[in-house]
C-alpha positions as CSV (number, residue, x, y, z in Angstrom):
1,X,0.0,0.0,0.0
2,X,1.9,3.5,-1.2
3,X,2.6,6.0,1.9
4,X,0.9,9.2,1.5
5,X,3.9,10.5,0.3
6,X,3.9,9.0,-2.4
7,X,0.0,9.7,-2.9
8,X,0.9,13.0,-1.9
9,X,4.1,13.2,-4.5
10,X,7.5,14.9,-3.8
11,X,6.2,18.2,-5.8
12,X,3.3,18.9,-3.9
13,X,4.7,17.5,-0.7
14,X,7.4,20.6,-0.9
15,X,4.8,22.9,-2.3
16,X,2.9,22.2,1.1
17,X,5.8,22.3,3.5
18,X,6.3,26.1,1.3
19,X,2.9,26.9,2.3
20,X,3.2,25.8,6.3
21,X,0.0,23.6,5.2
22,X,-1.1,22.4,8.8
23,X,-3.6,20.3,6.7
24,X,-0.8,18.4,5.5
25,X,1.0,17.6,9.2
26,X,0.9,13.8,9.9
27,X,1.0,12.7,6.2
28,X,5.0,13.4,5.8
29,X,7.7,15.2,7.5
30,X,10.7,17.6,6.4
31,X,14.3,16.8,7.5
32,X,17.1,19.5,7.5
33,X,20.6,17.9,6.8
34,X,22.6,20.9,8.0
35,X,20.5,21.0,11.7
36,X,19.5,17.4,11.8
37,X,16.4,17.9,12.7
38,X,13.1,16.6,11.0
39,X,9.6,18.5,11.1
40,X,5.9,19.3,10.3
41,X,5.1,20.7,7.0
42,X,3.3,23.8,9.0
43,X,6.5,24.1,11.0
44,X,7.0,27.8,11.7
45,X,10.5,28.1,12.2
46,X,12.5,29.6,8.9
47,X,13.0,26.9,5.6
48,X,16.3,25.6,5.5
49,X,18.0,25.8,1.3
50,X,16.5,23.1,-0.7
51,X,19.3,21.4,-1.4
52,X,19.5,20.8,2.8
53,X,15.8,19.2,2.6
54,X,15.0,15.2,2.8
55,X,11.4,14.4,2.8
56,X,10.3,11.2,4.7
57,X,6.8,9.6,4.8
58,X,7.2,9.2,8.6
59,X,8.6,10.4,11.8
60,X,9.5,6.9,12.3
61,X,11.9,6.8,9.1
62,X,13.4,10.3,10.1
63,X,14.5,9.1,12.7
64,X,15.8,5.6,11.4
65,X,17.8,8.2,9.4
66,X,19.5,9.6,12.1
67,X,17.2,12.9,12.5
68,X,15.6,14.2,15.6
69,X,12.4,15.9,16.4
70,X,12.5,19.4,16.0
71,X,11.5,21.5,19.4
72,X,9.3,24.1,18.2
73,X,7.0,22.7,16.0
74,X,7.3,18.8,18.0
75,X,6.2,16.5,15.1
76,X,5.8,13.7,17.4
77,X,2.5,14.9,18.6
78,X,0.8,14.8,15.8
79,X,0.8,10.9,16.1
80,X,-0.4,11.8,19.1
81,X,-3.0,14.2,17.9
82,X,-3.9,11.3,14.8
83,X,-4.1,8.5,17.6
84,X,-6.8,11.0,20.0
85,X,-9.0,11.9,17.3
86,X,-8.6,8.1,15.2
87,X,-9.6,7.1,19.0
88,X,-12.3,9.5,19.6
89,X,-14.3,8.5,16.4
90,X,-14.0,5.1,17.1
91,X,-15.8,5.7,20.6
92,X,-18.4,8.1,19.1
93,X,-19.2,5.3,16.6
94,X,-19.2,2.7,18.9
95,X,-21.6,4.6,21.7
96,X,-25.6,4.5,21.6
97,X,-25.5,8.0,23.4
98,X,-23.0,10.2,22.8
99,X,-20.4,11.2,25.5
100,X,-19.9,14.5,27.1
101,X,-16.9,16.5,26.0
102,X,-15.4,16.2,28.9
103,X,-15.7,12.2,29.0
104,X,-14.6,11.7,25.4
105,X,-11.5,14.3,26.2
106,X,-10.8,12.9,29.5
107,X,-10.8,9.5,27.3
108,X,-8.2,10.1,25.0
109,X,-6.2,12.3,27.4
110,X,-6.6,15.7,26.6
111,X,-7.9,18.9,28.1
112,X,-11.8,19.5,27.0
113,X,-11.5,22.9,25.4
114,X,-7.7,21.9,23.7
115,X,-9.5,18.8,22.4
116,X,-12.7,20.6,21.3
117,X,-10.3,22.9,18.9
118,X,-8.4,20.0,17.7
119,X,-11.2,17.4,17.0
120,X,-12.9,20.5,14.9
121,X,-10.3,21.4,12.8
122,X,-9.1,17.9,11.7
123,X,-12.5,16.6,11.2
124,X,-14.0,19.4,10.1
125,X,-17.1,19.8,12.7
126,X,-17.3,19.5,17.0
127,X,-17.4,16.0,18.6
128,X,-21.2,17.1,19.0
129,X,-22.4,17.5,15.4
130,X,-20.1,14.3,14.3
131,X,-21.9,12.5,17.1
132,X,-25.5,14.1,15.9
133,X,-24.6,13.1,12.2
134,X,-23.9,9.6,13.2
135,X,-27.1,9.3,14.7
136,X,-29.4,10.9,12.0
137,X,-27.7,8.6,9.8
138,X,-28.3,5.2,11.8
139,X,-32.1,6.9,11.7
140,X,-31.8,7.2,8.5
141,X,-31.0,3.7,8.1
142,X,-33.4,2.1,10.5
143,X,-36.3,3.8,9.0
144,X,-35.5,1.5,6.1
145,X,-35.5,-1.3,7.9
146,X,-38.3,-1.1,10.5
147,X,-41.6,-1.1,10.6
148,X,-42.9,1.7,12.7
149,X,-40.8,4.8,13.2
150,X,-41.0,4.8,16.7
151,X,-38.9,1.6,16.4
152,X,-36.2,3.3,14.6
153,X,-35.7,6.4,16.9
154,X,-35.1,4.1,19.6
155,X,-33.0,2.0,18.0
156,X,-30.6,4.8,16.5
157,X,-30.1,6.4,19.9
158,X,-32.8,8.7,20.2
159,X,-34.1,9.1,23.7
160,X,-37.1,10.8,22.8
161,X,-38.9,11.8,19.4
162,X,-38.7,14.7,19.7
163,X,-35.5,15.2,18.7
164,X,-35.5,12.8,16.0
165,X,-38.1,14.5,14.4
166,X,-35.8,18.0,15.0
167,X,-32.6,15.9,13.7
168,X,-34.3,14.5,10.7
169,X,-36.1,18.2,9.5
170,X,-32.3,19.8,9.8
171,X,-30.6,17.0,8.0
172,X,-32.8,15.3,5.8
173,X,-34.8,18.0,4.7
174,X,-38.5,16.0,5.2
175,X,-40.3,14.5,7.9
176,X,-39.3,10.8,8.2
177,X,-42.0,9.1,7.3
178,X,-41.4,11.2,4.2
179,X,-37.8,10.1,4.4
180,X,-38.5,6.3,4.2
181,X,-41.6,7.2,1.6
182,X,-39.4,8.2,-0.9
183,X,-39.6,11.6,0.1
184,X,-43.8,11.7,0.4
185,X,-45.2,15.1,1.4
186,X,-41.8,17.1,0.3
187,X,-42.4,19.6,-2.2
188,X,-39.9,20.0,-4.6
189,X,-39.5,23.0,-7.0
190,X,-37.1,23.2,-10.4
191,X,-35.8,24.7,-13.5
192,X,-34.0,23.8,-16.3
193,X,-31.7,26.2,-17.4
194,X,-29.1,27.0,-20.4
195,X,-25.4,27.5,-19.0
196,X,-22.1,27.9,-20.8
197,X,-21.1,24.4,-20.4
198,X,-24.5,22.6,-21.3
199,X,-28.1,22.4,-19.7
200,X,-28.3,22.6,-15.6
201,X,-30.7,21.3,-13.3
202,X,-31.7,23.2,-10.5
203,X,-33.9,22.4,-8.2
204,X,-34.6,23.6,-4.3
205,X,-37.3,22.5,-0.7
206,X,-38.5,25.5,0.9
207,X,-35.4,25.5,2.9
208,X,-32.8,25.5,-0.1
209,X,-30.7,23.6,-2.7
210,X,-31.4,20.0,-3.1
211,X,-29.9,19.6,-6.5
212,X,-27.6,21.0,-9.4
213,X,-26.7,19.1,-12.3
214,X,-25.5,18.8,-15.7
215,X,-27.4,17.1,-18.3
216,X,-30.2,16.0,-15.6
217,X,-34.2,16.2,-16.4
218,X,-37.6,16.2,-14.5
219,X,-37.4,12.6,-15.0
220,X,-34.2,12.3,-13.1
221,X,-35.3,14.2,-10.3
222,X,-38.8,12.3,-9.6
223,X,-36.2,9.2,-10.1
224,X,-34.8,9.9,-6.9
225,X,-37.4,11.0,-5.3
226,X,-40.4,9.5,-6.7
227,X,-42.9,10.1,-4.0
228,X,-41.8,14.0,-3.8
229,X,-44.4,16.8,-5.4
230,X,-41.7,17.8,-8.1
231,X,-43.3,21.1,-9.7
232,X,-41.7,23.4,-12.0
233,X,-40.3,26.8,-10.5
234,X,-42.5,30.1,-10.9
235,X,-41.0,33.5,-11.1
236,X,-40.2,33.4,-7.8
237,X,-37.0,31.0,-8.7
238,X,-35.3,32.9,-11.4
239,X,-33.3,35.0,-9.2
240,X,-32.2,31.5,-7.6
241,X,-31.3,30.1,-11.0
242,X,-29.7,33.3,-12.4
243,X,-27.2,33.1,-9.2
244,X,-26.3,29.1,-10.1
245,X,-25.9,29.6,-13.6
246,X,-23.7,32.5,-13.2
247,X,-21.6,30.3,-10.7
248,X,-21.2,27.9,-13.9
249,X,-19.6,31.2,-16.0
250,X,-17.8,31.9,-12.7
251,X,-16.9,28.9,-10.5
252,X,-14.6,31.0,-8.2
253,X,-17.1,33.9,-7.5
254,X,-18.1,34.2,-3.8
255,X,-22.0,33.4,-3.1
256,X,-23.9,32.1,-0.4
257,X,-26.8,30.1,-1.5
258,X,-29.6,28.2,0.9
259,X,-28.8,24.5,0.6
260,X,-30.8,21.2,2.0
261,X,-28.7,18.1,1.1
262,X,-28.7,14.9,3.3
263,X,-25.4,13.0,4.0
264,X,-23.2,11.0,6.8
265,X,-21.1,12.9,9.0
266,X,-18.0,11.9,7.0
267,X,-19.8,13.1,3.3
268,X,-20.6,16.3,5.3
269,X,-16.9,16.5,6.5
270,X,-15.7,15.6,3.1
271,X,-18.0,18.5,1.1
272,X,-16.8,20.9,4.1
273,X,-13.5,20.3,2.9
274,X,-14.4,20.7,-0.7
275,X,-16.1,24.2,0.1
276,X,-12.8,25.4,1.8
277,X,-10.6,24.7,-1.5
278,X,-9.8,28.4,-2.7
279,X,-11.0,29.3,-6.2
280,X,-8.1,28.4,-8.5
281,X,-6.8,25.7,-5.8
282,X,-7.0,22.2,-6.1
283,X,-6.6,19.3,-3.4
284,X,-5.9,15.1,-4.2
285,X,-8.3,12.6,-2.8
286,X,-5.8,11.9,-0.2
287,X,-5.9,15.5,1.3
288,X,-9.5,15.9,1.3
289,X,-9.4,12.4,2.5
290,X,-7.1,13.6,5.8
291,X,-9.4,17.1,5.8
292,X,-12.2,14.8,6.5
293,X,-10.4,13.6,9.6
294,X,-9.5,9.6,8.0
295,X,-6.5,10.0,6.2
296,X,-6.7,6.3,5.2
297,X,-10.3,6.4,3.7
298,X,-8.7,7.9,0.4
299,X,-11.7,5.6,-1.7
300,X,-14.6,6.7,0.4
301,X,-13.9,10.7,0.6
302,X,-13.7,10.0,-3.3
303,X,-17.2,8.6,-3.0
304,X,-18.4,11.1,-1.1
305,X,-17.3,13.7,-3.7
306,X,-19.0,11.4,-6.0
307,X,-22.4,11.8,-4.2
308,X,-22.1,15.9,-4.1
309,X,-25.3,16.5,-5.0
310,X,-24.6,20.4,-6.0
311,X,-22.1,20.7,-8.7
312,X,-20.2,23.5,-9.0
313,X,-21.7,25.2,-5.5
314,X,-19.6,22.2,-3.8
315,X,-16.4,21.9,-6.2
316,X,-15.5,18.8,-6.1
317,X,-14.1,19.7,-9.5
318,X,-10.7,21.0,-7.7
319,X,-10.2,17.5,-6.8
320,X,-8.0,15.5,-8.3
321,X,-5.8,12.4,-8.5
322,X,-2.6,12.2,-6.4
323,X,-0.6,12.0,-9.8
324,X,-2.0,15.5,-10.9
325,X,-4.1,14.2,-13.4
326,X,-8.2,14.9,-13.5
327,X,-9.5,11.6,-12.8
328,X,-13.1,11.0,-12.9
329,X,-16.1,14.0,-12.9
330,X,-20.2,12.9,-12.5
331,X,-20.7,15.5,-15.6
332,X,-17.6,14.6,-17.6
333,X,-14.0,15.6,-17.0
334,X,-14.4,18.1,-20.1
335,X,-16.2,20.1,-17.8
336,X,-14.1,19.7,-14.9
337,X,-11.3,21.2,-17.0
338,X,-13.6,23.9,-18.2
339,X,-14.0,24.9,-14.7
340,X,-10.5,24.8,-13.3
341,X,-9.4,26.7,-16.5
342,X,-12.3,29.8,-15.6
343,X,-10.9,29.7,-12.2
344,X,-7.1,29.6,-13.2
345,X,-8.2,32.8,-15.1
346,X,-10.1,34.7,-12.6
């Protein structure tokens, strides 16, 4: 199995330790032949010449090398970081309630607050909402399997319905008996429109953007959710679809548009990370994989980028593979050059 260095690739691995890319601590280090030392990429301390720099996929193999751990930025606690947080999920996953900050900090050995800021930024939301999203989806997924829907807030966690019902309008967007109906009772509104790059999709709940997609019809939409009311948008939508179409001529414009999409607490990590690529930027699998908080789960954060449900809003077209090349787009990689080229430009 290749190290994420060599997902990773000397290039942008230097590029990244250029930038101080905290986002990229954990996946390689830096040693410095003239000081002996090895670091993080986000290291603060001044860059050493080139020609003095040694990459390494691990602080392990630094060291085997004869380097030792630099003192100011202390790369050896970042495996100690990677072990809390990989420990934490596993404990949020494995409990039917989930555990106070203080007990889940207290059980991987950190302060609350230090722990709160650290399981945040390398997962990309608080213990709380990964523990809420881990919930609404084993919700999700009992609705399909039993038979009454009291049955299945109990058995995902829930202590009362109440909070299901809360839960499931934030995150799935419908009640859930509509939920396991297909989407029964939801009202659904769309457009088709003309872009630069080909016919668009657009369609929105009453509480935002469910869907955006190239080459997508009516029929499509009622495909997946076929017991919705799908009705076609009335004036009221054009400003809506003038401000999505526009982000097709301008993928790197600023805009902040309603949204209602429905996903795990990882595919919400994973388009998090996807909406923090700058305009003109672009990440590998592997990063947006580690962004997401599971560095190893390179496959699934490309699934998850494969189940973005807004194109273009969510740009998972700045991903791509760890070699530099495209690799795959829902709406054809044509497009997805198309887009990184307007960006590059703007």
């Amino acid at each position: 199995m290749p190290t994420m260095l060599e997902e990773l690739g000397e290039k942008a691995a230097l590029a990244a330790f250029e930038a101080r890319d905290r986002s990229k601590d954990g996946q390689f280090v830096i040693a410095v032949t003239s000081t002996g030392i090895y670091c993080k990429p986000s290291c603060p301390a001044r860059h050493p010449r080139p020609e003095h720099v040694r990459l390494y996929p691990d602080n392990a193999a630094a060291r085997a090398a004869g380097y030792r751990a630099c003192l100011r930025c202390r790369p050896d606690e970042v495996s100690r970081d990677r072990r809390a947080i990989d420990q934490a999920l596993a404990i949020l996953g494995d409990s039917e309630s989930a555990p106070a900050l203080a007990a889940l900090a207290a059980a991987v050995g950190y302060a609350p607050h230090h722990f709160q800021r650290l399981f945040t930024r390398e997962v990309g939301v608080s213990p709380a909402a990964y523990a809420r999203g881990l919930r609404a989806r084993r919700f999700a997924e009992e609705l399909g399997r039993q038979g009454r829907i009291t049955d299945a807030i109990y058995e995902a966690g829930y202590e009362a319905p109440s909070r299901a019902y809360a839960d499931a309008q934030a995150r799935l967007g419908m009640s859930p008996s509509a939920w396991r109906k297909g989407g029964e009772g939801a009202v659904i509104r769309f457009a088709l429109a003309e872009s630069s790059l080909g016919p668009l999709l657009v369609a929105a709940t009453a509480r935002g953007l469910c869907r955006i997609a190239f080459d997508e019809t009516a029929t499509d939409l009622r495909a997946r959710f076929p017991n919705a009311r799908i009705v076609e948008a009335d004036a009221d939508f054009e400003a809506l679809i003038r401000d999505v179409v526009a982000l097709v001529d301008d993928p790197a414009r600023s805009i902040d548009l309603p949204v209602d999409v429905a996903g795990t607490a990882f595919q919400q990590a994973v388009w998090a990370a996807l909406r923090a690529i700058p305009a003109g930027q672009t990440r590998t699998y592997a990063q947006i994989a580690a962004a997401a908080g599971r560095p190893g789960a390179v496959r699934a954060a490309g699934s998850a980028c494969g189940r973005n449900g807004l194109a273009v809003l969510v740009p998972c077209h700045r991903v791509l593979r760890s070699d530099g090349s495209l690799g795959g787009y829902a709406y054809g990689v044509e497009r997805k050059a198309a887009l990184l080229s307007r960006e590059s430009q703007g």
